[in-house]
C-alpha positions as CSV (number, residue, x, y, z in Angstrom):
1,X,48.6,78.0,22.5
2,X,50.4,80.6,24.3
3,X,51.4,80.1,27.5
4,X,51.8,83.9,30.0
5,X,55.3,85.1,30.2
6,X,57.6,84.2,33.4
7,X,57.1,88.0,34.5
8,X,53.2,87.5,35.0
9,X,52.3,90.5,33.2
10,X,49.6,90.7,30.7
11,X,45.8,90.5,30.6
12,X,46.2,87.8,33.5
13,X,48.3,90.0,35.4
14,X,45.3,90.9,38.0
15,X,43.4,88.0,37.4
16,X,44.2,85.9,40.3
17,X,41.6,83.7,40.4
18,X,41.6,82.9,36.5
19,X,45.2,82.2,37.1
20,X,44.9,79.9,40.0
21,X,41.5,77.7,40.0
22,X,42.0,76.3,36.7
23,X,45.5,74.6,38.0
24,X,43.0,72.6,40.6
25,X,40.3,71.4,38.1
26,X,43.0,70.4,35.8
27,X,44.8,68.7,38.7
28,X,41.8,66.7,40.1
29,X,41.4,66.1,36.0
30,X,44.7,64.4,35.8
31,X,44.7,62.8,38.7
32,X,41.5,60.9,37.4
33,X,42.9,60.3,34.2
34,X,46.2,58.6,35.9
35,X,44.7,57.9,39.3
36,X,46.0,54.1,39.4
37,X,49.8,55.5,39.1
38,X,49.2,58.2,41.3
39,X,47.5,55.9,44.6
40,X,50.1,53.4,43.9
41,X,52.7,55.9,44.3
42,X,51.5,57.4,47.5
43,X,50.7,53.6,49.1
44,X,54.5,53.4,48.3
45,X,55.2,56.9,50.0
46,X,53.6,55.1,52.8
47,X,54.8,51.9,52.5
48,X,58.1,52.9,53.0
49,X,57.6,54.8,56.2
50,X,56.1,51.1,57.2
51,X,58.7,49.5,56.5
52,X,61.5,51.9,58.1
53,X,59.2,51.6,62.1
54,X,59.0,47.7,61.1
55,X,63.1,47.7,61.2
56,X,63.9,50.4,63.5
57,X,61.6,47.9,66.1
58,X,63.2,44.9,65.3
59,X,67.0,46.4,64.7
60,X,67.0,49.5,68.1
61,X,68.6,47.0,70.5
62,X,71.8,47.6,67.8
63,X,72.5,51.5,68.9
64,X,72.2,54.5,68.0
65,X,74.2,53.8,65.2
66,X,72.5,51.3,63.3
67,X,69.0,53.7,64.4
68,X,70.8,56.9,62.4
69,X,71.9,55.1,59.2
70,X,68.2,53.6,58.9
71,X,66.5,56.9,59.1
72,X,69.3,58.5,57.2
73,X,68.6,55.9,54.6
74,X,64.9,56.1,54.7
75,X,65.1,60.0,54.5
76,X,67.0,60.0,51.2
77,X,65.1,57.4,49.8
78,X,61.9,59.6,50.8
79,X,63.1,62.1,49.2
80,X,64.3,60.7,46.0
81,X,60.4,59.4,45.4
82,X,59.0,62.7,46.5
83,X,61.0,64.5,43.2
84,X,59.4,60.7,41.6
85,X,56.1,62.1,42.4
86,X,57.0,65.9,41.5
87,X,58.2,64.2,37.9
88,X,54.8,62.3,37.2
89,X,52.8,65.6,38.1
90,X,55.1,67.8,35.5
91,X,55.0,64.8,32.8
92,X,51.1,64.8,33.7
93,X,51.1,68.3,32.6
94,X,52.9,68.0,30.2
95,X,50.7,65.4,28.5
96,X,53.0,62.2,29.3
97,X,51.8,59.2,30.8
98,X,53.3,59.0,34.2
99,X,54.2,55.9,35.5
100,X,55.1,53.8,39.1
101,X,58.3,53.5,37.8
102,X,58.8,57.2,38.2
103,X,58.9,57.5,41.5
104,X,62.5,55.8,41.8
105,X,63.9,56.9,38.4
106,X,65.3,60.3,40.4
107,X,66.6,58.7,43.7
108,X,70.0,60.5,42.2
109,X,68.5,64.5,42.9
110,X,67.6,63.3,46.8
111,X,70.6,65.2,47.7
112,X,69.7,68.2,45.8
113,X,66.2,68.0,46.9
114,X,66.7,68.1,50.6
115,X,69.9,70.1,51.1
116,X,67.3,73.1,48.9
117,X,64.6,72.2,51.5
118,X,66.6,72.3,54.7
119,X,68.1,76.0,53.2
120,X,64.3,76.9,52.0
121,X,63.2,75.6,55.6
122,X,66.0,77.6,57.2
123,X,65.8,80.9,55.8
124,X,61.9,80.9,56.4
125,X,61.9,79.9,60.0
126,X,63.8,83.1,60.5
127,X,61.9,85.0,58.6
128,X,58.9,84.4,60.6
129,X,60.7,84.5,64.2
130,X,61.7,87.8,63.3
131,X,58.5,89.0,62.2
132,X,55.7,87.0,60.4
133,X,55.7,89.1,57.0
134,X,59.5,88.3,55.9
135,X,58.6,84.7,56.4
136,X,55.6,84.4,54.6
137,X,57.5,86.5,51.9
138,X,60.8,84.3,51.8
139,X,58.1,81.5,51.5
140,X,56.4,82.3,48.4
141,X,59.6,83.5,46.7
142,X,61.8,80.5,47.1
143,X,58.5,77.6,46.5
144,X,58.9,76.6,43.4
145,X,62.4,74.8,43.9
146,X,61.1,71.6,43.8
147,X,59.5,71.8,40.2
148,X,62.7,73.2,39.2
149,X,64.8,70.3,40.9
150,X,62.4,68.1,39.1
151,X,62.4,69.9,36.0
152,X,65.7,70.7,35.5
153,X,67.9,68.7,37.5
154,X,69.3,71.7,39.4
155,X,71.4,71.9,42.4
156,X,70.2,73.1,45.8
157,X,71.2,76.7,45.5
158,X,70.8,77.5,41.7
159,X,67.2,76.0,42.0
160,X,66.3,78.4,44.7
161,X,67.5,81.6,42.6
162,X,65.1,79.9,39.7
163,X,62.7,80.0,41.8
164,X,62.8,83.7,43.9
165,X,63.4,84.7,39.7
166,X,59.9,83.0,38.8
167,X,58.1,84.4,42.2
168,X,58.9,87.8,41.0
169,X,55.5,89.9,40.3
170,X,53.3,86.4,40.8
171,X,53.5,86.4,44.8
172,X,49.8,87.3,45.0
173,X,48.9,84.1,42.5
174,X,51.4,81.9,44.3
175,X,50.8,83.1,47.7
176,X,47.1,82.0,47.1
177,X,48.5,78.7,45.0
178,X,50.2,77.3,47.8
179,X,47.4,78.6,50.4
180,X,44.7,76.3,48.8
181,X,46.8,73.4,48.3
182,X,47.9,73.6,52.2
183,X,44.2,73.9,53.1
184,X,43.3,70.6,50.7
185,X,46.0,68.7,52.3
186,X,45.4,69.8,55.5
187,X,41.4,68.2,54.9
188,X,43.7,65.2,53.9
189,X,45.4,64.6,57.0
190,X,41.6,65.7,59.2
191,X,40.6,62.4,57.0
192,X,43.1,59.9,59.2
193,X,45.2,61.0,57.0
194,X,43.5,58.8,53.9
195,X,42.6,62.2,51.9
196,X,46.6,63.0,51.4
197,X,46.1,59.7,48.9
198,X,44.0,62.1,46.7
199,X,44.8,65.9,47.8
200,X,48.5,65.7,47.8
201,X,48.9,64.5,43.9
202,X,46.0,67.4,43.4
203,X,47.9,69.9,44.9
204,X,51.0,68.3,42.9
205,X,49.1,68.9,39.8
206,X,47.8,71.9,40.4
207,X,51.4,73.4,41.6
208,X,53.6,72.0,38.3
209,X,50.7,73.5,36.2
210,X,51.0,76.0,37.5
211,X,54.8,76.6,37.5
212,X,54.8,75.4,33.4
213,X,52.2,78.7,33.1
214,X,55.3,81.1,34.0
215,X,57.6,79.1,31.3
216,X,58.6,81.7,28.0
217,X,55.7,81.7,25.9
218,X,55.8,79.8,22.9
219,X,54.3,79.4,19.8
């Protein structure tokens, strides 16, 4: 089956919706299909964040110090298993079997991950102080760097060319892609927070399907 070329153009060129909706019934498909990896993996996500208060309360009469290197610990850590849970949604899409496991086999592209996310973060906060438009522009072209960290093993920078080169003549479809995925989270978080155990794989699964769509066709 042939996948639409990385330019967009083509009979689903215009076809928004066609192009978008399907990436959220085959997400909320394959999180059914590996639901058990997926909760476990977000319970960790959380865990983790436990865990960090539980030593910061216990450890703060130590200094400042001792306060920094946890949370500087805990942040890189967080990080590595976010690109974890970035890799099981791509190998979900891909047809693999995601496992646990996953979400600790890429601790080593933390670095990568959050120095592209602190520049993405940067150059989109000025974009929308000086006026709202360039920031919701800057936002959709540079959003897919974390698939591509996670697909690719790319540095900061180079992933965030990837991914302004992928946004080119798709903003409409990923402007509205990452639109319904922040509204499904955001119904997460109006849940106490319990829904993000569901909507944020979905929106995971939804996003890597979508950024294997603008891959080179193939045969």
């Amino acid at each position: 089956m042939k996948r639409p070329n990385a330019t967009g153009r083509g009979e689903l060129r215009f076809g928004m919706p066609e192009r978008v909706t399907p990436h959220f019934q085959d997400g909320w498909r394959l999180f059914q299909l590996h639901a058990s990896a997926f909760v476990a993996s977000m319970l960790l996500l959380f865990l983790s964040w436990v865990v960090l208060e539980i030593a910061v309360v216990f450890l703060y009469r130590l200094g400042f110090a001792v306060w920094l290197v946890l949370h500087l610990a805990w942040l890189l850590l967080f990080a590595g298993m976010l690109v974890g849970l970035h890799v099981m949604a791509v190998k979900s899409v891909d047809g693999e079997i995601p496992r646990v496991g996953d979400l600790f086999a890429s601790l080593a592209r933390a670095p990568a991950y959050l120095l592209a996310l602190g520049i993405y973060c940067l150059v989109v906060s000025c974009g929308l102080v000086l006026l709202i438009v360039p920031g919701m522009y800057l936002a959709i072209r540079y959003c897919l760097f974390a698939q591509i960290i996670t697909d690719t093993s790319a540095s900061a920078l180079p992933a965030l060319q990837k991914a302004a080169e992928l946004a080119r003549g798709n903003w409409a479809p990923l402007g509205a892609l990452f639109l319904i995925a922040f509204l499904l989270n955001i119904g997460g978080m109006a849940l106490l927070g319990i829904g993000l155990i569901i909507s944020f794989p979905v929106s995971l699964l939804a996003i890597a399907g979508f950024y294997r769509s603008l891959q080179p066709a193939t045969a």
